[in-house]
C-alpha positions as CSV (number, residue, x, y, z in Angstrom):
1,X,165.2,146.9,149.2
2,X,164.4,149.8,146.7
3,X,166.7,152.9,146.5
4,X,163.7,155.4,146.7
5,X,163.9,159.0,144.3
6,X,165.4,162.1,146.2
7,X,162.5,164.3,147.2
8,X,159.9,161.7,146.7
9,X,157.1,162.4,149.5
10,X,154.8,160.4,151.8
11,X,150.7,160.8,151.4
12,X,152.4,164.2,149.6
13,X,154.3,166.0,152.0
14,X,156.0,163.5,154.5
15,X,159.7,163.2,153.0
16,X,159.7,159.5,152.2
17,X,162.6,157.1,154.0
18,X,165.9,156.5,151.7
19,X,165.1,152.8,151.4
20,X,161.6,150.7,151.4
21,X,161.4,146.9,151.4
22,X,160.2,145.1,148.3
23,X,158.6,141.8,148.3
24,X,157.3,139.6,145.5
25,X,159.3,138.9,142.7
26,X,156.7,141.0,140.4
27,X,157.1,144.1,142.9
28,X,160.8,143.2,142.8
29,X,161.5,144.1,139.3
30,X,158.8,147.0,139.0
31,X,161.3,148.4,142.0
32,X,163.9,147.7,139.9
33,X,162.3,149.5,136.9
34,X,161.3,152.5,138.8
35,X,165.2,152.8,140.1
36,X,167.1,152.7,136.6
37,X,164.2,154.8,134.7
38,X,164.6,157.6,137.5
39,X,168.2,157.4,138.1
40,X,168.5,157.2,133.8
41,X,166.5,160.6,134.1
42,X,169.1,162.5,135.5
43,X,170.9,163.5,132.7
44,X,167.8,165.5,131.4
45,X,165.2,165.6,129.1
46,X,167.8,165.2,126.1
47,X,167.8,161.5,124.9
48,X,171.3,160.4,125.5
49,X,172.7,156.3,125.2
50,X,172.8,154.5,129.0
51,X,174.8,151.4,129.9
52,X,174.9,150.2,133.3
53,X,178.2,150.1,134.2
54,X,178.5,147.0,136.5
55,X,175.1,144.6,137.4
56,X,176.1,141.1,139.4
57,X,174.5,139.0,141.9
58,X,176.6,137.5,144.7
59,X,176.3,133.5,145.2
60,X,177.5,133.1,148.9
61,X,173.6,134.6,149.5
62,X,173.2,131.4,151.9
63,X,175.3,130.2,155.2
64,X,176.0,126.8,152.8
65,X,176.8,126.6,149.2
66,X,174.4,124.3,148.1
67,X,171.5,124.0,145.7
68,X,169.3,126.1,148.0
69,X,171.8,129.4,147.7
70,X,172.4,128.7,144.0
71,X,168.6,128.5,142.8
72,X,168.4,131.9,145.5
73,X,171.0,133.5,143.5
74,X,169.3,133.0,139.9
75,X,165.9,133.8,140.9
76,X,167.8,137.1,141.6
77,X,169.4,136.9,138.7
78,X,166.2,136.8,136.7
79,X,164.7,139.6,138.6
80,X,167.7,142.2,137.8
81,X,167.4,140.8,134.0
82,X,163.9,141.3,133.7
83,X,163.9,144.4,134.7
84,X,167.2,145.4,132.2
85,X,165.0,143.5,129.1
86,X,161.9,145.2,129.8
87,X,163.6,148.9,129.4
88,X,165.9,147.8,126.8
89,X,168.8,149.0,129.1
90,X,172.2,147.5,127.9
91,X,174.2,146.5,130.7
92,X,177.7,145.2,131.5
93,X,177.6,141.6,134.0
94,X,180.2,141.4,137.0
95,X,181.4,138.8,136.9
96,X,183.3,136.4,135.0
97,X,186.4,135.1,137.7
98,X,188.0,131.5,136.1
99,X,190.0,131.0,139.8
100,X,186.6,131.9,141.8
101,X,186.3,129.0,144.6
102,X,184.1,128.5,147.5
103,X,187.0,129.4,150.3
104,X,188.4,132.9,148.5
105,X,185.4,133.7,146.3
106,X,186.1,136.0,143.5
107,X,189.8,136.8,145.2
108,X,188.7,140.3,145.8
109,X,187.2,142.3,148.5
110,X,185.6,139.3,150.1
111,X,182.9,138.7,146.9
112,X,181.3,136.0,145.5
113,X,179.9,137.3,142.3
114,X,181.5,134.9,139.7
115,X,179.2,133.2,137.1
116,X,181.7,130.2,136.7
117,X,183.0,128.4,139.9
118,X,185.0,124.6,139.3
119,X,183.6,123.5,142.7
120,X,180.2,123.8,141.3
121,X,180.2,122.0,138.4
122,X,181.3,125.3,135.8
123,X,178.9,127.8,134.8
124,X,176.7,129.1,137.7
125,X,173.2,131.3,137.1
126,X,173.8,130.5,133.7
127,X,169.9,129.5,132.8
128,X,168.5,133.2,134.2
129,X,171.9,134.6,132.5
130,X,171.6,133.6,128.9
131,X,168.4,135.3,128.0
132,X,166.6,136.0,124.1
133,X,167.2,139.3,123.2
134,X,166.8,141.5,120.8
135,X,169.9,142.6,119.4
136,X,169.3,145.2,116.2
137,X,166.1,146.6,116.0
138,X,165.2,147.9,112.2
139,X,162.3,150.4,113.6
140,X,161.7,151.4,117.2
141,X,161.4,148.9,120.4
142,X,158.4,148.6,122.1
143,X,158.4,146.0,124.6
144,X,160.0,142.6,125.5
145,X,160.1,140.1,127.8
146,X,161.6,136.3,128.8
147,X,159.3,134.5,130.9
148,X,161.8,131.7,132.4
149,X,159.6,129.9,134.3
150,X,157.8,129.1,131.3
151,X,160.1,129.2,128.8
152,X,158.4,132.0,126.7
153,X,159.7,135.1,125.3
154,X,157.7,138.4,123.2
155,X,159.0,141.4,121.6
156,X,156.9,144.0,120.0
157,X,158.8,146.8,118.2
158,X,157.6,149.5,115.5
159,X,159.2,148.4,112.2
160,X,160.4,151.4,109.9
161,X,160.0,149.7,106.7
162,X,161.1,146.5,105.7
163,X,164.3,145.8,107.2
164,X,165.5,142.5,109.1
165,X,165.5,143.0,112.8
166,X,167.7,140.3,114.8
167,X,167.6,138.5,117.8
168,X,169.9,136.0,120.2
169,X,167.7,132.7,120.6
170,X,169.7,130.6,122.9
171,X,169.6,126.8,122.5
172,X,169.9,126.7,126.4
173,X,165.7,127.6,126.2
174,X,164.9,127.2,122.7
175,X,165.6,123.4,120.6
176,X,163.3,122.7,117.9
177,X,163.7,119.0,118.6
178,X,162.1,120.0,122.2
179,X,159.1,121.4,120.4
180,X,160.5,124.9,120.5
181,X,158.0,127.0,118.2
182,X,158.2,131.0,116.2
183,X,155.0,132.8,115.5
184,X,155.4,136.3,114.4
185,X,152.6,139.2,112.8
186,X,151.5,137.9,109.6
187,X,153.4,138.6,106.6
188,X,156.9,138.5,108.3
189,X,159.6,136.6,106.9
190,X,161.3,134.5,109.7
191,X,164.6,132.9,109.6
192,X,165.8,130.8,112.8
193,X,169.4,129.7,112.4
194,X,169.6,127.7,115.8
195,X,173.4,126.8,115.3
196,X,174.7,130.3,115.6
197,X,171.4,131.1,117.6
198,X,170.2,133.6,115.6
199,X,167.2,134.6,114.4
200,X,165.7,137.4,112.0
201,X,162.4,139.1,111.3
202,X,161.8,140.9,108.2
203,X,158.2,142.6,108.1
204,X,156.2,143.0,105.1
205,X,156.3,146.6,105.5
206,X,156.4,149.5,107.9
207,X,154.0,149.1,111.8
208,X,154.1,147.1,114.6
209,X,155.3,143.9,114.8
210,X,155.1,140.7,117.3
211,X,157.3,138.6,117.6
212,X,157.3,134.8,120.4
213,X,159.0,132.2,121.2
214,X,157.9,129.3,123.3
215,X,159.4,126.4,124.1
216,X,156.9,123.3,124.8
217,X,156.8,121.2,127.9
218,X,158.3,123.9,129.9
């Protein structure tokens, strides 16, 4: 369901319902776009820093907790995540609950929303959690996205000059020994240091650069 903007109208003049449905996971995160970019607009005009206080996905979506509920919760889980990429909105996950089990949940309030749970196997949602990112940007962000189903991830972002921009490249989606591969816009110096998973981008000079990752046989 998508939160719909106060005052928005129907055909121009009907006042629109408080919630629509949303179906498709592409309408899903342009529903989730349209909801942080308008409620992010109510602090004015004035460019002002936003984090989103508390994002989280519950994993007792199904009546069982089995592989059906868990593959539920991180196709939502990349949904929300693609949305938060594509506008470059830093966020804050809920949550991270080492006692979480299937009988109390989280311990609180009846939720389920830990990412780790012993009695299923650890880490849960972790491979539409851990996402490429861009984490200092030496210019202005354009555009970026992490394509999970294909294991594919672009940035484009106006460099200033010739500074190193950096990114996260998780070894979750991105091995060189599984034919992971860089391209970026020529005349960039690229360094990939997969142990700490970091990589940087150091343009020739100031414009806009490109930047992809793609890991083959995905």
């Amino acid at each position: 369901m998508e939160e719909v903007k106060p005052g928005e109208k129907l055909f121009g003049f009907v006042p629109a319902p408080p919630i629509r449905p949303v179906i498709g996971l592409k309408e899903k995160i342009e529903a989730y776009k349209r909801q942080m970019t308008w409620k992010g607009a109510l602090y004015g005009t004035a460019p002002v820093p936003i984090l989103l206080g508390e994002i989280g996905i519950p994993f007792d979506i199904g009546p069982a907790r089995d592989a059906w509920a868990l593959g539920q919760a991180e196709q939502a889980i990349d949904a929300h995540l693609r949305a938060m990429e594509e506008l470059f909105l830093p966020f804050c996950w809920w949550n991270y609950t080492p006692e979480n089990s299937h009988k109390h949940g989280d311990g609180w309030n009846g939720e389920d929303l830990s990412i780790f749970c012993r009695e299923d196997g650890g880490g849960r949602g972790l491979r539409a959690l851990v996402r490429p990112a861009l984490l200092l940007c030496a210019g202005t962000p354009v555009r970026q996205s992490f394509d999970l189903a294909t294991g594919s991830y672009r940035c484009e972002f106006q460099a200033d000059g010739t500074g190193a921009s950096v990114f996260f490249v998780p070894r979750l989606h991105f091995r060189r020994e599984a034919g992971a591969a860089v391209s970026a816009s020529p005349g960039c110096d690229v360094a990939w240091d997969e142990e700490a998973q970091r990589l940087t981008c150091r343009p020739k000079g100031p414009g806009l650069v490109v930047l992809e990752l793609q890991q083959r046989g995905r």
